[in-house]
N, C-alpha and C positions, 0 to 999 in steps of 0.2 A: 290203745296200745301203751303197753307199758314206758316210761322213759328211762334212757340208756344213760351208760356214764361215758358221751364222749370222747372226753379225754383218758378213761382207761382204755378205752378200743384203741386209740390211736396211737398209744402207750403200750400198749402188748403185739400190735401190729408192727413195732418199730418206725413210727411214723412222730415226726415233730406234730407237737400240740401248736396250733396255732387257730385262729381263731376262727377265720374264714372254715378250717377242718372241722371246728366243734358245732361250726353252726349249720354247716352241709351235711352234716352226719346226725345231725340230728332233725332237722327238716326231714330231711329220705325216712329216716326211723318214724316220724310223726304222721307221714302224708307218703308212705310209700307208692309206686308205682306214679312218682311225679316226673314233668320232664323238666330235662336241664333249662330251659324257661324263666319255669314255676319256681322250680329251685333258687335260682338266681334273684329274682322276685322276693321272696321270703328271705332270703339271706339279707341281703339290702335291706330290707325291713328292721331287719334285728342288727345289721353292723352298720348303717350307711350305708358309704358310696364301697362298694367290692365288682370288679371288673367282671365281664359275662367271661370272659378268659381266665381269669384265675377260678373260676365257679367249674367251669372244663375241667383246666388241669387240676381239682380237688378230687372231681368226679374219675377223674382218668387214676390217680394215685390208691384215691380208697378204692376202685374197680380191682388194682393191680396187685392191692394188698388183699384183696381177698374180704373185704368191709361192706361190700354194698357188690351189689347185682344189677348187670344192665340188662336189658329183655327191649328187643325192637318187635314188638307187633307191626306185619304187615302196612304201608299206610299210616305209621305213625312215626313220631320222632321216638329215639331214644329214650326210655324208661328207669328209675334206678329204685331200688329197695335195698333194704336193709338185712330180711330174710336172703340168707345165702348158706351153701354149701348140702343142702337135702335136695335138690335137683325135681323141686317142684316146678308143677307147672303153673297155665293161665285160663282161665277164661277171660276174653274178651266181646265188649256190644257192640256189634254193627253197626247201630244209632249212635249211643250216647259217646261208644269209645270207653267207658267205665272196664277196669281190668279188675278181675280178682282171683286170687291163689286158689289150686286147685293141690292136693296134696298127692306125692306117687302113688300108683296103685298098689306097688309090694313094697313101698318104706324102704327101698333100697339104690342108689346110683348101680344102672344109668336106667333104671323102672322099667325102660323097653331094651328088646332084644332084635337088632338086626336080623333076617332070616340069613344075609351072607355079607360078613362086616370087610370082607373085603381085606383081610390082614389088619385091619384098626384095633387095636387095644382101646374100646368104650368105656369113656367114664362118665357118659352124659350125654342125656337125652332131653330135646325143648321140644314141650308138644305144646300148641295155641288151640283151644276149643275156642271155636265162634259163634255167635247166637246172640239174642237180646235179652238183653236183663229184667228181670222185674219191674224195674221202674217204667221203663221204654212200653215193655207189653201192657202194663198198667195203661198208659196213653194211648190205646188204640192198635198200639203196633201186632202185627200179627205173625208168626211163621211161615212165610210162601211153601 
């Protein structure tokens, strides 16, 4: 994956540059589809000591700004990537939990169409495929 310029995202989003943001912003970018955890984990790694609560509210800001994408898979914690605003979707493993992007079928928000939206103006549609990955099936696993 390519590496991003932190500090201009966060700079064009109208967000203060600070450091804990340069370095959650780029973590999600590097190892997308991580949880606030993992995140928090690697950030520490690269600043020291940064609070699991400031790692939150970094993640709650770039979510709010439009910088990063949350995605809760069923059965899982909170999810965040960097790919945002094409309103793709996911596949997710059964097994392993490994998540990876699935792209819309017509390239367009919201991909699906309600049969009856109920008066909702649609701008967005989360579809999760389930199933095991490659690597899982490789270990024996099978399709019931």
């Amino acid at each position: 994956m390519p590496s991003i310029d932190a500090a201009a995202l966060l700079k064009g989003a109208s967000l203060r540059v600070t450091r804990p943001r340069v370095a959650v912003l780029a973590m999600v970018s590097e190892n997308p589809h991580s949880d606030a955890d993992t995140i928090a984990t690697a950030v520490r790694r690269d600043l020291g000591s940064v609070s699991t609560q400031a790692v939150y509210d970094v993640l709650r800001a770039l979510t709010e700004a439009g910088l990063v994408r949350r995605i809760e898979p069923a059965g899982s914690p909170a999810r965040f990537e960097t790919r945002v605003g094409d309103n793709h979707h996911h596949l997710v493993c059964r097994d392993c939990g490994a998540i990876a992007d699935v792209s819309c079928a017509v390239g367009e928000a919201p991909c699906l169409h309600a049969d009856d939206p109920h008066g909702y103006l649609l701008d967005e549609a989360e579809v999760t495929f389930w199933g095991v990955c490659p690597d899982c099936r490789g270990n024996g696993r099978a399709i019931d």
